[in-house]
N, C-alpha and C positions, 0 to 999 in steps of 0.2 A: 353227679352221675355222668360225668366225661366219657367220650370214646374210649374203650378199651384193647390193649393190643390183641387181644385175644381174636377181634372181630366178631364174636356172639352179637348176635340182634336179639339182646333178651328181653324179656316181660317176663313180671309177675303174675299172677293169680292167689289172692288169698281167698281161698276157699269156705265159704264159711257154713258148716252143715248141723242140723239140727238134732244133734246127739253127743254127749260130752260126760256119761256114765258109765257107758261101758266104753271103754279105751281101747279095747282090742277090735272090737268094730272100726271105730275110727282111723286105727294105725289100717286095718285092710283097707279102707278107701284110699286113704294114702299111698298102701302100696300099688293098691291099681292105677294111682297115676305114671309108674316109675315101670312097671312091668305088665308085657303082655298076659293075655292066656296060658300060653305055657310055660311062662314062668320066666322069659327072656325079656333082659331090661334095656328098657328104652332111652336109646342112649343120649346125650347133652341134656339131661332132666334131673333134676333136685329136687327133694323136701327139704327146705330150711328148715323148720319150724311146724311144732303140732301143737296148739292152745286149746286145754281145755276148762272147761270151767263148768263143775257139778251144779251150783244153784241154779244158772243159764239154761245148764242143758243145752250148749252150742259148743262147738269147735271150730278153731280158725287154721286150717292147709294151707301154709304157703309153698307154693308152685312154683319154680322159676323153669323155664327153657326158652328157647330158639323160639323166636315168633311164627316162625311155619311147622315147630313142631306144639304149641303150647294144647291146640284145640285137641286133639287126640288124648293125650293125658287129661287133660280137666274133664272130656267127657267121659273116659273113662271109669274114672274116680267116681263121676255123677250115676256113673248106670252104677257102680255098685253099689253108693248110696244109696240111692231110691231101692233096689233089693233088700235094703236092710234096716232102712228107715221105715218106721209107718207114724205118717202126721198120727193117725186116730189113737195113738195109746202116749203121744208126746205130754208131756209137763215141764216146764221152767218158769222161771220171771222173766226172761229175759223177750221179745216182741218175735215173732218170726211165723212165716207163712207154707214156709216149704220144706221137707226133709232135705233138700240143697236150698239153702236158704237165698245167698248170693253169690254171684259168680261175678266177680271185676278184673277186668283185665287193665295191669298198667303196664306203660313203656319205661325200662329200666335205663333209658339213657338216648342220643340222639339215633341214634341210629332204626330208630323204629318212630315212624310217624304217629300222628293222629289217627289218618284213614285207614291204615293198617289194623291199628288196634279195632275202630269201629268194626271192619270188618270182618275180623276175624272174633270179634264178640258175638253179633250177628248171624255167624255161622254156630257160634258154639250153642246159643239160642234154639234155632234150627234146628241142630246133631241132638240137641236132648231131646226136642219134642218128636221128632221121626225114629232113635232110637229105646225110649222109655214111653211107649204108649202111654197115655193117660196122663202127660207133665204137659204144663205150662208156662209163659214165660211172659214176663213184663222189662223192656228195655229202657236203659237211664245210657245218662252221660252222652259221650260222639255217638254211640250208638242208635242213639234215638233220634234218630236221624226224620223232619229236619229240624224239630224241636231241643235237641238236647238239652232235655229237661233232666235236674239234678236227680242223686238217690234218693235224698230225701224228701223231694217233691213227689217224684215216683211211688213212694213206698205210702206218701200220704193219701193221693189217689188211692191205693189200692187199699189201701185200710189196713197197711200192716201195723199202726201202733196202738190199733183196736185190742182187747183183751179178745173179743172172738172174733176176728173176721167172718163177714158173709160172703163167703167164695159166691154166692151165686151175683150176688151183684158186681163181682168183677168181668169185667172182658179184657182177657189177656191180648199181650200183643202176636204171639204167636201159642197156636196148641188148642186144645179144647178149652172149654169153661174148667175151670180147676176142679180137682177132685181133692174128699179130703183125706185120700190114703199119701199122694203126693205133696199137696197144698199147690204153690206159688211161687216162681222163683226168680230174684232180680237177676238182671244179666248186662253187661254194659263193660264199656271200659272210659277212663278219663285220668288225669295225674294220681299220681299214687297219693291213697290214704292210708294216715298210721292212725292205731285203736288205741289210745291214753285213756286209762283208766285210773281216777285218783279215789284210793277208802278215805271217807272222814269218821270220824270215832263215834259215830250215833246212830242209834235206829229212826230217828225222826224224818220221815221221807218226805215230808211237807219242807221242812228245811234245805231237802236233797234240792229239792224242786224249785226252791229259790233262787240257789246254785247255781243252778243247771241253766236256769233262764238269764240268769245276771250274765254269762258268760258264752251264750249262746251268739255264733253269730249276729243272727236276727236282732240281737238287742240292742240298742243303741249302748256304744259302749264296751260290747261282746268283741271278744277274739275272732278277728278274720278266718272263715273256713272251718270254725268248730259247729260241730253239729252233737248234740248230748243229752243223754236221759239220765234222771236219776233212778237206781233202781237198787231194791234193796237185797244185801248180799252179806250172806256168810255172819249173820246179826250188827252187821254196819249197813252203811248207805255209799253205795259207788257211783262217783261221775262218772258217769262211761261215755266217752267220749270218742267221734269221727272225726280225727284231725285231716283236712281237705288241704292241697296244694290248692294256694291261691294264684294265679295269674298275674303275674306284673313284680315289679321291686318291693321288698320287705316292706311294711309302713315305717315311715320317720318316728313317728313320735311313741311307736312302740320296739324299736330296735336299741331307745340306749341303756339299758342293762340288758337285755337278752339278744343276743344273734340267733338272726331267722336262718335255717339252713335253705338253700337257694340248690337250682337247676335249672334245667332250658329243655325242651321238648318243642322239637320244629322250630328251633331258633329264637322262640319266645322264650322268657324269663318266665320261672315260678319259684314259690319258697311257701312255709311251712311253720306255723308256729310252734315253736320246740316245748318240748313237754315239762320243761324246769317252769317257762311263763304258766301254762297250763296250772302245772301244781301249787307254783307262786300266787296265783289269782283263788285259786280255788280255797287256800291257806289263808288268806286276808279273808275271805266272804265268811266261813265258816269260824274264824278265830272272831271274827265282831259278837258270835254267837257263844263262846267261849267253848267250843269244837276246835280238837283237833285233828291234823291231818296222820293216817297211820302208815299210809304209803303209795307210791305209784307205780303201776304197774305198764310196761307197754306189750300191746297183742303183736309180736313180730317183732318187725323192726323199724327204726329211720330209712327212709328210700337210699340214701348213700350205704348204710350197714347191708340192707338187702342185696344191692349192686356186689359189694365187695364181697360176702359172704357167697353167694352164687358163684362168681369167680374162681373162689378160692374150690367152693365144692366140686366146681364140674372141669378145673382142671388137676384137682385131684383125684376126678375119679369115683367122686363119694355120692352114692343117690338116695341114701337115707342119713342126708345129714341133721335131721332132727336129735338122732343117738350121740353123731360124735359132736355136737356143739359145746359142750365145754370143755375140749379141748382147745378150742378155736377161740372160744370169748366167754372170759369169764366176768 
């Protein structure tokens, strides 16, 4: 994610909102990140990408622009959301707390700091709870300022991997006690995460869960910077997995058949474990069980694909480039 000549100070935002059946809803949020009120669009801004996924009941918006214009678009997006979401009639498998579920903001290359991004997470935080009466907000990552505590530490505080959270026992970090027309909403920013999702060919979610755990960071053992549930989908069982930029030089003793993709943010080195090791590790766990793997899917992109792909959009001009993407990459 090198300088670009362009000069953009981009960030992402993959938007992740808690509705993914009715599509045309979805695509309006999206629009509202790209254009005003009257219909005039807001210029250096892009949708790469709209993922949705019916069993879920979630969609993932990715958001690219200019880092001083990114908070206006996401909150946009977010006030339309909350109009059109309601937690109280929601259903899926999939864990979530809020009609905006998560809001993360990442830096797409050097030219946008740490502190920038905290802050301007912080603010986005802020803009939802003063503009969408009755939302709340819980902050991760630089944002969580001075703790920056991870998402998934955050999300386990709150009780988002509960089947029902008790909003009343939460205290958000800004806004009122959550409502459950709204729910909950993470907000934070830190290196960019990719969503690798891998089907293994079985309803067995106990097996999911094995998986899921064998290869969990946390495990001794586990892939650096994954974070994963197994959850059951579409009559199989999906790794769904949070692939985390880790901090520091790819590991030695896991880079000699897989290259880590690498970048730098504020001068320090991060990289990312690629979604072939993912699939590959996932494929041995599940083949010992005589499970196969059916395929792997990723929500978005690679941080260097995002970088390029924004590039390409917003110096062509394109701000609904979710439509024209496979003209671009097939």
């Amino acid at each position: 994610m090198s300088s670009s000549s362009l000069g953009r100070r981009l960030v992402a935002c993959l938007l992740n909102v808690s509705e993914a059946r009715r599509k045309d809803l979805v695509e309006t949020v999206a629009k509202a990140a790209l254009y005003n009120t009257e219909g005039v669009r807001r210029e250096g801004t892009t949708v790469l990408n709209i993922f949705n996924d019916h069993d879920y009941n979630r969609s993932v918006i990715t958001i690219v622009s200019n880092i001083d214009s990114i908070g206006e678009s996401v909150l946009s997006a977010c006030e339309r959301a909350c109009g059109l979401i309601d937690m109280r009639a929601h259903s899926g498998v999939h864990p979530c707390m809020g009609a905006v579920d998560l809001i993360p903001i990442y830096p797409l290359g050097e030219e946008v700091g740490v502190e920038e991004c905290a802050k301007e997470a912080r603010a986005v935080a802020q803009g939802l709870t003063e503009r969408v009466q009755g939302t709340s907000a819980f902050l991760f990552g630089w944002a969580d300022s001075p703790h920056q505590r991870g998402l998934a530490q955050r999300r386990k505080e709150m009780g988002w991997f509960k089947k029902t959270p008790d909003l009343q026992m939460i205290t958000p970090d800004m806004g009122p006690q959550p409502q459950r027309r709204f729910g909950l909403t993470g907000v934070g920013a830190c290196p960019y995460v990719m969503n690798c999702n891998v089907t293994i060919d079985t309803q067995d979610i106990a097996l999911g869960r094995s998986i899921a755990t064998a290869i969990r960071e946390s495990t001794p053992g586990g892939l650096p910077g994954v974070q994963v549930l197994a959850l059951p989908h579409e009559g199989t069982v999906e790794i769904a997995c949070n692939v985390e930029s880790v901090k520091g030089d790819p590991p030695g003793h896991m880079t000699m058949s897989e290259q880590w993709p690498t970048f730098s943010i504020d001068s320090h080195p991060y990289c990312h474990a690629p979604a072939s090791l993912i699939t590959a590790r996932v494929a041995e766990l599940a083949g010992k069980q005589g499970v196969t793997v059916k395929g792997t899917a990723l929500v978005g992109f690679t941080p260097h694909e995002c970088r390029g792909l924004a590039e390409l959009a917003l110096t062509q001009g394109i701000a609904e480039f979710w439509k024209e993407q496979r003209r671009f990459r097939m």
